[in-house]
C-alpha positions in Angstrom: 103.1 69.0 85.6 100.5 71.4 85.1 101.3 73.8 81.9 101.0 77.5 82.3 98.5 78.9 80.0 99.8 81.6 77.4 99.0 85.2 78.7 96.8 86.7 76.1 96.8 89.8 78.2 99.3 92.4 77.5 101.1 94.1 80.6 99.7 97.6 79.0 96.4 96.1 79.2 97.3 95.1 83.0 98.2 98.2 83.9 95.5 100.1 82.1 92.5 98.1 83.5 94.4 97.9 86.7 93.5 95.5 89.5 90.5 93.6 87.2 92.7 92.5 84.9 95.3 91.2 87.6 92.4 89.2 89.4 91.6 88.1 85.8 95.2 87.1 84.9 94.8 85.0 88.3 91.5 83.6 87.7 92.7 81.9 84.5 95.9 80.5 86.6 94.2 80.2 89.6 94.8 76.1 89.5 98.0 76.6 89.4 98.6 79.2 91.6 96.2 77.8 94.2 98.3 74.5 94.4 101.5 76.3 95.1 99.5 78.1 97.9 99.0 74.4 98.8 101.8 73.1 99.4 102.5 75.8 101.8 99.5 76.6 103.6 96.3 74.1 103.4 94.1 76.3 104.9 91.3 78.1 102.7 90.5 81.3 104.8 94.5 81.2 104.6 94.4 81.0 100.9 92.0 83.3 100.3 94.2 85.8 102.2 97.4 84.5 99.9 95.7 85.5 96.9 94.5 89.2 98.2 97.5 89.8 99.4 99.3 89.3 95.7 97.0 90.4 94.0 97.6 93.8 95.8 101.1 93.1 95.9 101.2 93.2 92.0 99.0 96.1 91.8 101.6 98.1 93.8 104.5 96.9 92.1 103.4 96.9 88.2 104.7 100.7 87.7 108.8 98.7 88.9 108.0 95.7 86.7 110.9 95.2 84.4 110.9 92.7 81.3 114.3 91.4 82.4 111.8 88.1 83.5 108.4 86.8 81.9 105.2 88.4 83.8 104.3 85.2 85.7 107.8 84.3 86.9 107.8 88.0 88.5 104.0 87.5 89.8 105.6 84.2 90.9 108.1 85.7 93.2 105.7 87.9 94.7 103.1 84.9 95.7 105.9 82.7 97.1 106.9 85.5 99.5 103.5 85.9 100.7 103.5 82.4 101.0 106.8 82.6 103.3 105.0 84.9 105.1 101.6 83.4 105.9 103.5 80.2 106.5 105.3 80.8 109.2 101.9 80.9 111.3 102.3 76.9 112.4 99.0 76.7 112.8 98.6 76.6 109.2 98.4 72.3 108.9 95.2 70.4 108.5 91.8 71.2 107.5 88.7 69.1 106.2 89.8 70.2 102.9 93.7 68.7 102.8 92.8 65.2 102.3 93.3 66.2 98.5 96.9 64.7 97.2 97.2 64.0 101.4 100.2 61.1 100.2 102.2 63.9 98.4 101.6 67.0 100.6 102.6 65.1 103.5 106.0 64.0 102.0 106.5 67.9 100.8 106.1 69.0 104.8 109.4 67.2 105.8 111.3 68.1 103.4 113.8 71.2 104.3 112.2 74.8 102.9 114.3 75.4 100.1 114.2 71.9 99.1 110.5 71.9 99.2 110.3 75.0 97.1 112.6 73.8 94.3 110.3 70.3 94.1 107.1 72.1 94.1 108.0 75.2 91.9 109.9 72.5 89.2 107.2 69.4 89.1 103.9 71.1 90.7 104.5 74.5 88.9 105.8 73.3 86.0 108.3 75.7 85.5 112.1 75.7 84.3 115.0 75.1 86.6 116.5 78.6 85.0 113.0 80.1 86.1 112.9 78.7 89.8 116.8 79.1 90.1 115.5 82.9 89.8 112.8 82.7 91.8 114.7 81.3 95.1 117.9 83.7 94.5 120.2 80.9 94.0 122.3 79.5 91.1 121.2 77.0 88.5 123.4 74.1 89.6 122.3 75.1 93.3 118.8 74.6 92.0 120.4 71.2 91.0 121.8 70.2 94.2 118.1 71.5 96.1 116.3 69.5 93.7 118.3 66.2 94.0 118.7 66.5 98.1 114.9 67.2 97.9 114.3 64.0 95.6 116.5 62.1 97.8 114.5 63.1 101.0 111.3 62.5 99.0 112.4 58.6 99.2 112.4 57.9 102.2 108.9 59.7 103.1 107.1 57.8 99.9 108.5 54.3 101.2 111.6 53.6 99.3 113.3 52.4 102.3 116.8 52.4 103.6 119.7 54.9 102.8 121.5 55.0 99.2 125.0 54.5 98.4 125.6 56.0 95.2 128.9 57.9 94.4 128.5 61.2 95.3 130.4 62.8 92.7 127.8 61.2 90.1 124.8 62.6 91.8 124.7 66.1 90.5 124.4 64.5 87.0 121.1 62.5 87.9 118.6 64.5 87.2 119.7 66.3 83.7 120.4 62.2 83.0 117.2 61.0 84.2 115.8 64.5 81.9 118.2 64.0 79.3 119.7 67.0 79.2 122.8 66.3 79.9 125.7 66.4 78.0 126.6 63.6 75.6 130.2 63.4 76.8 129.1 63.3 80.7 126.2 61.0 79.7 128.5 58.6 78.4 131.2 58.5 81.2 128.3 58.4 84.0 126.5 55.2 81.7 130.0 53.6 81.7 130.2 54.5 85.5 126.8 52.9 86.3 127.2 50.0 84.3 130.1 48.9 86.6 129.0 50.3 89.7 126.3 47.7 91.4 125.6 50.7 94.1 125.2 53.4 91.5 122.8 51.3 89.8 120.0 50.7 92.7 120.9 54.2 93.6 119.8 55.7 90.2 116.8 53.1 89.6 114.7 54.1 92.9 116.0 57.9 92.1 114.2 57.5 89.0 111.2 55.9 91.0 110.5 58.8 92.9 110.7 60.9 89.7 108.3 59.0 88.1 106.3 59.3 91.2 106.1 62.7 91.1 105.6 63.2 88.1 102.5 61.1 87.9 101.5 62.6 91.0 101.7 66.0 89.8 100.1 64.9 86.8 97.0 63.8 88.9 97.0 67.8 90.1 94.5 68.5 87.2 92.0 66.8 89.3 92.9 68.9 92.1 90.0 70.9 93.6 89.6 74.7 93.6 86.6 75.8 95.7 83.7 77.4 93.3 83.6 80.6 95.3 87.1 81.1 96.2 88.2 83.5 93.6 84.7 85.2 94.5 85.6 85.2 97.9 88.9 87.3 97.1 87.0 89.5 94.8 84.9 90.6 97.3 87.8 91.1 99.4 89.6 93.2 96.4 86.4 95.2 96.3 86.4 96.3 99.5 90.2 97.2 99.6 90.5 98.7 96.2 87.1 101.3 97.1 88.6 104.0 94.2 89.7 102.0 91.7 86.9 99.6 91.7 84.3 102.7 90.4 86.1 102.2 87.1 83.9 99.5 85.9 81.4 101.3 83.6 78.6 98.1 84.9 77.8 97.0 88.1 79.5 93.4 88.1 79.6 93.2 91.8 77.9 95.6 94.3 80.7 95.6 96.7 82.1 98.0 93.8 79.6 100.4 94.2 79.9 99.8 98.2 83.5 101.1 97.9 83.1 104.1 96.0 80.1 105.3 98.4 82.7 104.6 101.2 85.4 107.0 99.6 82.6 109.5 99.3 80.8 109.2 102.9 83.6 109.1 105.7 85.6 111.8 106.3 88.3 112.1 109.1 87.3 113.1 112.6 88.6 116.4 114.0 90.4 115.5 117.7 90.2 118.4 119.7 93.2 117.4 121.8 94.0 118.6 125.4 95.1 121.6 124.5 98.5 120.6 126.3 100.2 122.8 123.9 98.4 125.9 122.9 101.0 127.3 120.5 99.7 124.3 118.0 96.1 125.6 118.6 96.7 129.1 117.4 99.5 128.5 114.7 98.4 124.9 112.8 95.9 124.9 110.3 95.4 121.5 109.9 93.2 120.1 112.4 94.2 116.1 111.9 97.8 117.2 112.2 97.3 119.9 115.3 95.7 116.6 117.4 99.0 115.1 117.1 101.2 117.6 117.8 99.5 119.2 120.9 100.2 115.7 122.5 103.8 115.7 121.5 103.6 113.1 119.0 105.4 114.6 116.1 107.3 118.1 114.4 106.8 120.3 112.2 108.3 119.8 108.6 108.9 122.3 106.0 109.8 120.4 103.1 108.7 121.1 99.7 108.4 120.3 95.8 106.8 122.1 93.0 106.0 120.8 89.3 104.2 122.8 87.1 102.9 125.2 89.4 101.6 122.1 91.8 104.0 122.3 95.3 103.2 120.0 97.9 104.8 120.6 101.3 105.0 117.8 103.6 104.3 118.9 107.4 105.1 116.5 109.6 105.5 112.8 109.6 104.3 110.5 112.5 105.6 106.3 113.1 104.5 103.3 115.0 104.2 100.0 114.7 101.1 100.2 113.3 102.1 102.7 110.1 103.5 105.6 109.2 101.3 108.8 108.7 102.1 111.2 106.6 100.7 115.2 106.4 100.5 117.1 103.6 99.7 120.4 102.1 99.2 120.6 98.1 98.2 124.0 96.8 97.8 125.0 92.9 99.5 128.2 92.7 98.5 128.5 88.7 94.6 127.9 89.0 91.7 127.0 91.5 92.0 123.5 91.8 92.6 121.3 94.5 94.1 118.1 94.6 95.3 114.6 97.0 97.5 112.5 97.0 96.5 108.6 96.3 98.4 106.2 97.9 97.9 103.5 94.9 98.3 106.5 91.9 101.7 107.6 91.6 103.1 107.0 94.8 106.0 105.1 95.4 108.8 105.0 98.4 112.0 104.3 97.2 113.8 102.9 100.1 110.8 100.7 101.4 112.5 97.3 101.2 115.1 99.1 103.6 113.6 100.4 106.3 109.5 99.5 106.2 107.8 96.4 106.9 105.6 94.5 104.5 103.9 92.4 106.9 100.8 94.8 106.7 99.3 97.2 104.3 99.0 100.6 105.0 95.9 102.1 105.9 93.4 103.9 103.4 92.3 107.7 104.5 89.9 109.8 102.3 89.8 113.3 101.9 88.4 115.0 104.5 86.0 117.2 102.3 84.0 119.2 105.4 86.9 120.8 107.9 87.1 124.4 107.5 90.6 124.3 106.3 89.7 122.8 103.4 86.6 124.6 102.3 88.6 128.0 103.2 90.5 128.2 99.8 89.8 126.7 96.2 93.5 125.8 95.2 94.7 124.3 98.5 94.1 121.1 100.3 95.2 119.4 103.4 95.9 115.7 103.8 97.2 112.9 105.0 98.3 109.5 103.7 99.1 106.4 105.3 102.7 104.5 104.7 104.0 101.1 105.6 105.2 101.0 109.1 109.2 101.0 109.9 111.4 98.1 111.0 113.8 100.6 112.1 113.6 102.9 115.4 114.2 105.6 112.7 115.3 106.2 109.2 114.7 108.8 106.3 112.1 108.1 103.8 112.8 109.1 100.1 109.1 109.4 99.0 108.6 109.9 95.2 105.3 111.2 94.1 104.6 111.6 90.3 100.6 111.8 90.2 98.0 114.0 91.6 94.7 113.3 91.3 92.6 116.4 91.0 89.6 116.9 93.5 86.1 117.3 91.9 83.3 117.6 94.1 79.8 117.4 93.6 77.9 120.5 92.7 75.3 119.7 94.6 76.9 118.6 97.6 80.6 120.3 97.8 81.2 117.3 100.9 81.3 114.6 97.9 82.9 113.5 95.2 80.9 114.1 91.8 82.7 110.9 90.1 85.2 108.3 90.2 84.5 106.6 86.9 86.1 109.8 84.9 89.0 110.7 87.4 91.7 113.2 86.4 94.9 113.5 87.4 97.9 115.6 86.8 101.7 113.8 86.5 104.8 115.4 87.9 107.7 114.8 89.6 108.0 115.5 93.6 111.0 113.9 95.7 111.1 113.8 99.5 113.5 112.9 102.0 111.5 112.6 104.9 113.3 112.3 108.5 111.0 109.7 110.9 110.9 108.7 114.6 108.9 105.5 115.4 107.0 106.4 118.7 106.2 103.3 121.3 103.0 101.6 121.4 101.9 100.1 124.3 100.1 95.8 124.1 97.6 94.8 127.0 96.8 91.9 126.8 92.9 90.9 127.4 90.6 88.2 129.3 87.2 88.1 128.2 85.0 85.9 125.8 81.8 86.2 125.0 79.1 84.9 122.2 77.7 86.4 119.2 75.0 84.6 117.3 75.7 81.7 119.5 79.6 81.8 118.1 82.3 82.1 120.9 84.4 85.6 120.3 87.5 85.7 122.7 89.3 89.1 123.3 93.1 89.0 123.2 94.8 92.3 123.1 94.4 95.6 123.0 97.2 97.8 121.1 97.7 101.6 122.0 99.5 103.1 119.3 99.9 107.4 118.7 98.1 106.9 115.1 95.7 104.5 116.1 94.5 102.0 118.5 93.8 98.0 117.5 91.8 95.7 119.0 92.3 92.3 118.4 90.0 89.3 118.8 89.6 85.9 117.9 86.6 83.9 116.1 85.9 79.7 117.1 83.7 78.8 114.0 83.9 75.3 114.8 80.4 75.0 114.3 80.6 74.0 110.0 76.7 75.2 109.6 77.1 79.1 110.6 80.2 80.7 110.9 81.1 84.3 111.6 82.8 86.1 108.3 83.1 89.6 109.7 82.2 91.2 112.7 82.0 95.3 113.1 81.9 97.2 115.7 80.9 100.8 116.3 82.9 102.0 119.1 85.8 101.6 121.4 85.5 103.0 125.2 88.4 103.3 127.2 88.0 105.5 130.8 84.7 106.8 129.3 86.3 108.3 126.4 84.9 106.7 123.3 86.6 106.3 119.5 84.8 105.7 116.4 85.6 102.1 115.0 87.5 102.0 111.0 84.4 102.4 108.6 86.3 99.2 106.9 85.9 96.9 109.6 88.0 94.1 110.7 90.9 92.6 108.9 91.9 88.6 108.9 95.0 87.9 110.6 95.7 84.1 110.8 94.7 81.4 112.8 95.3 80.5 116.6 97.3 77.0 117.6 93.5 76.0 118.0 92.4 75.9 114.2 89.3 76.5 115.4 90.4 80.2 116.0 90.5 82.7 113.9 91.8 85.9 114.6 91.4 89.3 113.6 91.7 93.2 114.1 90.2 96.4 114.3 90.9 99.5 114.2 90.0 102.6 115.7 90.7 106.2 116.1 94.2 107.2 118.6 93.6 107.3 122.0 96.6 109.5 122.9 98.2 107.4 125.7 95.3 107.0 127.6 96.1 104.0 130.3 93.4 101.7 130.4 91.5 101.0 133.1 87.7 100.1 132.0 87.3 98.6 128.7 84.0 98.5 126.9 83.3 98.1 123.5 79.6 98.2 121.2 79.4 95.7 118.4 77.3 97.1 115.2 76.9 94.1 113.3 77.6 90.5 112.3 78.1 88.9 109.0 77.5 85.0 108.9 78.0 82.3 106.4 75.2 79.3 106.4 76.0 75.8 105.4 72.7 75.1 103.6 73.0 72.6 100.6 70.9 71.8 98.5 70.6 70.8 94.5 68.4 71.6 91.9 68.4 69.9 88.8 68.0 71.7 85.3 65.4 70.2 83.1 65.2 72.3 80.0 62.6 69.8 78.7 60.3 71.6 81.8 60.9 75.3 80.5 61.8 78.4 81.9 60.9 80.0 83.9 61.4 77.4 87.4 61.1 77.9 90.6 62.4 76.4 94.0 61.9 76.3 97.6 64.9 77.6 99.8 66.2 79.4 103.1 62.3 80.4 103.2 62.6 82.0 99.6 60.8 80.9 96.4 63.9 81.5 93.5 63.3 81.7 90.5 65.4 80.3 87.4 64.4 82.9 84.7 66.7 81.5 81.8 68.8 78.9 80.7 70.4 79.5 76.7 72.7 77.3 75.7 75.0 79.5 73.5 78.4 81.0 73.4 78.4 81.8 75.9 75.3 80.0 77.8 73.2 82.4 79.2 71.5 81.8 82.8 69.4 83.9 85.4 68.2 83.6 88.4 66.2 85.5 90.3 64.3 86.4 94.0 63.0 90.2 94.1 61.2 89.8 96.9 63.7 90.7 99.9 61.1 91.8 102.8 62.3 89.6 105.4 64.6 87.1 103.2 67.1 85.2 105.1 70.0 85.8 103.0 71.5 88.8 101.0 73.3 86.3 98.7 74.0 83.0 97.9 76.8 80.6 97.1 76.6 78.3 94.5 78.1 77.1 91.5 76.6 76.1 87.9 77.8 72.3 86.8 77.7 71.2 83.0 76.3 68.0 81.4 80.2 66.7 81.1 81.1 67.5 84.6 84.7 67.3 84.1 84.9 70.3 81.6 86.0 73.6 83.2 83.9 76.4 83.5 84.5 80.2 82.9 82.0 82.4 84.1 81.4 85.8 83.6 79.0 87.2 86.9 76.7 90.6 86.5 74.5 90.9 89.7 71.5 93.4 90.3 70.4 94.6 93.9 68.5 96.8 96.6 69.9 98.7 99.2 68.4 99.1 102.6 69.3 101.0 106.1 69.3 100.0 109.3 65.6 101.0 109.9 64.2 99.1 106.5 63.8 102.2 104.3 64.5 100.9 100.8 67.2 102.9 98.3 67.0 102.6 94.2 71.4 101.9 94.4 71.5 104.3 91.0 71.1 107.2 93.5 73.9 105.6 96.0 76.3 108.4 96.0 73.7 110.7 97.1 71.5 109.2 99.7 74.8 107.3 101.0 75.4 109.5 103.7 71.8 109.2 104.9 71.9 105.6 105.4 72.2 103.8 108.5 74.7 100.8 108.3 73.4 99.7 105.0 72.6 96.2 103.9 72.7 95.0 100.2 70.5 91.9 98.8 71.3 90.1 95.5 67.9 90.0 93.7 69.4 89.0 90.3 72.5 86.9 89.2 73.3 87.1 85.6 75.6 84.1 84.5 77.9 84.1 81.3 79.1 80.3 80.9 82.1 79.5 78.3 83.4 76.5 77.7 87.3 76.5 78.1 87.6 73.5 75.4 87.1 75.9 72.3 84.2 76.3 69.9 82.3 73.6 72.6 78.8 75.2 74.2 78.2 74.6 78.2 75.0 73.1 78.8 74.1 73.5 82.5 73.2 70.2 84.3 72.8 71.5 88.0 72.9 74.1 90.4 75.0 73.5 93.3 74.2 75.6 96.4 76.4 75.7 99.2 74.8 78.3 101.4 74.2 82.0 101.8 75.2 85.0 103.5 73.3 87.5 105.8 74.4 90.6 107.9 72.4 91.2 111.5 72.7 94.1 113.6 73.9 94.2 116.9 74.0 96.9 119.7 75.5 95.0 122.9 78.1 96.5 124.9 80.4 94.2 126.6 82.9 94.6 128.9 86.6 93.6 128.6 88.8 92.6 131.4 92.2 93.5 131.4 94.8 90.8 132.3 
């Protein structure tokens, strides 16, 4: 069994440092964790979507953590229903990668779901009966019974054979026997039993094989294989989602950070002019997001309010889909001249969610819109909207409980920024809603047309009309191992030559196709209103690929530093190697004017090659536009808005290397490079034919 490691990270530290710490408190379980994943899924692209998906999970739940259960075993919960969830895509079965443990994961995949989960939480996980009795919502002795039928079933998949014919009514006490736990008066009466009973006998011994098995099997698990750049892979996923949060980090670990802070500062929410189909709205709503919706009769007028401490919010209307469920508001300080919004992550929490929402998506991430006129009209009010979970129900009330506000500070020298995120304030409070809801239709058509970008097949499969937003959905063949496509943007929509502005976040991973070599994914774009489509076009902007493009370079301290090697067309250099605590190594490539990549993959490998590796990971950079003009990234958050679809390059990786065998040093053997990444822009309009 695989131990878990003892937390030496306090849940007040958790919730302090927020979502670092969680992807730390992963990272140092990610073994673990990553094999439960496993036995579910077996897919990487899938995995990497099981850990965002947690890790986000947790971040949204720590404020209703309760100590009634350790911190893992409620982490634990969280991960197996994502892993429920991302299972039932069938799809989900073989890859070049599950040919680790095949023998066992096989077995695992016939057994029945509970049964499986029981086995794998109890001799993969490593954790107690009581603990997975909890975790599956059942009893301890139906824990018991799950973990004996699974056992049993396990037999006959690893070889044993032909049926058993124990007596039934001794084969709830195997396992506590075969464990010995079990009581001394019950393990005397089933010794006596077994001793006279020829069938009970063979029954027990290859029960007790299988456990064995397993257990040596599952001991093997340390051997099992996490990928170098997964937990980087999910990072740079986190970094993108969490755009606020991330800003917190006084150094620039990862540049994605700064990428998501410059995002909360640039985009701001289009103004829809509507049709004017109603011109009471025109004359009488302030807000201009919210007057779109309601001249086309997509939602009402709310007049619900809250005050704490002189801060009242009033909600204004509420609009649901399928897609989500958008909510308007009004906050206005009525004791000084301050404005504030609402955070979705900070303070905001719906009551009833597990009732009447779904939490099959996330909900969608709006900034402030810092230039309408509505907003730039008054210093103590501010309009707004946030984005909820969508409903499983055609309609229900929503008891929304806010208790933070975070207080708007905008840059003195441009009032259509943020000044900071790394010293937000907010102000706490206490606001309750009930907030009546009508989910709206949204209308599917399904789409026929493929076409190729970089040489990659792109299929479109449906387009999604909703009143808050319109999807587009596509799939991805990256079949071809060397280059594959790991995100493609686009920059607009156009539907009966009316055109919508694509999400500034790009596309989201949803799964894979029955073809493994699909994957697909969404976009989404500003609300059409109900237009009925009859020509489709849409503009890509860009392309991010992955290269396959191994290659090793030994590290010969007897040589010196600096070294330098050939690759992708780029002379890198390997500035330092110290062998300390921790080991200290840089690499290096300033010279980005025309480089192939923006930044690598690759992994640092220790003289003893079994040790594991911790690494801490500072990066430096350059920023670039569309047209080539260079920007020093220090000055980000003011030149952001002047750059056109900006591309970052890695020019220097700073490496921290401990050794998780304490007091020992890592000397680096090797650098193992996998391949690289590189963003090219794209312009082509293609267009889509409607089934």
């Amino acid at each position: 069994m695989i131990p878990a490691k003892i937390d030496p990270m306090s849940i007040t530290t958790i919730s302090e440092k927020g979502v670092e710490s969680i992807v730390d408190w992963f990272n140092q379980r990610k073994q673990s964790f990553y094999i439960l994943g496993w036995s579910y899924l077996r897919n990487q692209q899938q995995m990497e979507e099981l850990f965002f998906r947690s890790i986000i999970k947790v971040q949204k739940e720590l404020p209703r953590f309760k100590s009634e259960t350790s911190f893992e075993t409620w982490v634990t919960s969280i991960f197996i229903q994502n892993c429920r969830e991302l299972s039932e895509d069938r799809s989900l079965q073989v890859s070049e990668e599950s040919e680790q443990h095949k023998e066992l994961f096989k077995a695992l995949d016939q057994l029945k779901k509970y049964e499986k989960e029981a086995v794998v939480l109890t001799y993969i996980k490593g954790i107690s009966k009581e603990e997975a009795a909890y975790l599956l919502q059942v009893s301890v002795e139906k824990m018991k019974e799950l973990l004996f039928s699974g056992i049993q079933s396990l037999r006959k998949e690893l070889g044993y054979g032909s049926p058993f014919n124990g007596c039934k009514e001794y084969h709830k006490d195997y396992i506590d026997y075969l464990e010995r736990t079990l009581d001394r008066s019950k393990r005397i009466d089933l010794e006596k039993h077994i001793y006279h009973c020829p069938d009970c006998q063979g029954d027990l011994a290859t029960f007790q094989d299988v456990m064995l098995t397993m257990l040596n099997l599952t001991e093997r698990m340390e051997d099992f294989h996490v990928p170098s750049d997964f937990m980087g892979n999910v990072k740079a996923r986190l970094a993108e989602k969490e755009k606020q949060r991330q800003q917190k980090n006084k150094k620039r670990k990862r540049i994605t950070l700064v990428f998501a802070s410059v995002f909360s500062l640039l985009i701001s929410i289009g103004v829809f002019t509507g049709s004017f189909t109603n011109l009471y709205y025109t004359w009488t709503e302030e807000d201009q997001q919210l007057r779109a919706f309601l001249q086309q009769g997509l939602g009402e007028r709310l007049t619900l309010e809250a005050e704490s401490d002189g801060l009242k919010i009033k909600i204004k209307s509420a609009i649901a889909d399928d897609v989500q469920t958008l909510v308007f508001y009004e906050i206005e300080d009525t004791a000084k001249d301050n404005q504030y919004v609402i955070d979705y992550h900070e303070g905001v929490s719906v009551e009833n969610e597990y009732e009447i929402m779904s939490s099959e998506t996330y909900p969608r991430y709006y900034p402030p819109d810092l230039k309408s006129a509505e907003n730039n009209k008054e210093k103590n009010v501010f309009y707004g909207k946030m984005s909820l979970l969508p409903l499983t129900t055609d309609n229900g009330t929503i008891k929304l409980k806010i208790t933070k506000l975070q207080k708007l500070i905008r840059d003195s020298s441009d009032q259509n920024s943020f000044s900071t995120y790394e010293n937000m304030e907010f102000e706490t409070g206490e606001w309750n809603f009930e907030i009546p809801v009508t989910k709206k239709p949204s209308i599917e058509y399904e789409l026929d047309e493929e076409t190729k970008v970089e040489g990659i097949p792109v299929r479109f499969n449906k387009l999604t009309i909703a009143p808050t937003a319109t999807i587009l959905q596509f799939a991805i063949n990256n079949e071809r191992l060397e280059k594959r496509i790991d995100g493609l943007n686009f920059d607009n929509l156009e539907v009966n030559n009316k055109k919508v502005k694509a999400d500034i976040y790009g596309s989201s991973f949803l799964g894979s196709l029955l073809d493994m070599n699909w994957n697909t994914f969404q976009t989404h774009f500003e609300p059409l209103f109900g237009e009925k489509p009859k020509e489709v076009h849409v503009q890509f902007a860009s392309v991010h690929l992955t290269f396959e493009d191994p290659k090793t370079i030994e590290l010969d301290a007897s040589r010196g530093y600096p070294q330098t090697f050939e690759y992708a067309g780029s002379t890198i250099s390997i500035d330092k190697v110290e062998v300390g605590q921790p080991t200290i190594v840089v690499i290096s490539n300033r010279e980005v004017e025309n480089r192939a990549y923006q930044s690598l993959h690759f992994n640092i490998v220790g003289e003893d090659e079994n040790e594991p590796i911790s690494m801490e990971i500072n990066s430096e950079g350059v920023l670039f536009d569309k047209n080539g003009t260079k920007y020093d990234t220090i000055d980000i958050p003011i030149v952001y808005e002047k750059i056109e679809q900006p591309r970052y390059f890695d020019t220097v990786y700073s490496y921290g290397l401990h050794s998780d065998n304490a007091g020992e040093k890592v000397v680096p053997k090797r650098l193992e490079i996998y391949g690289y990444n590189s963003t090219i822009y794209l312009d082509e309009v293609v267009k889509i034919s409607l089934k």
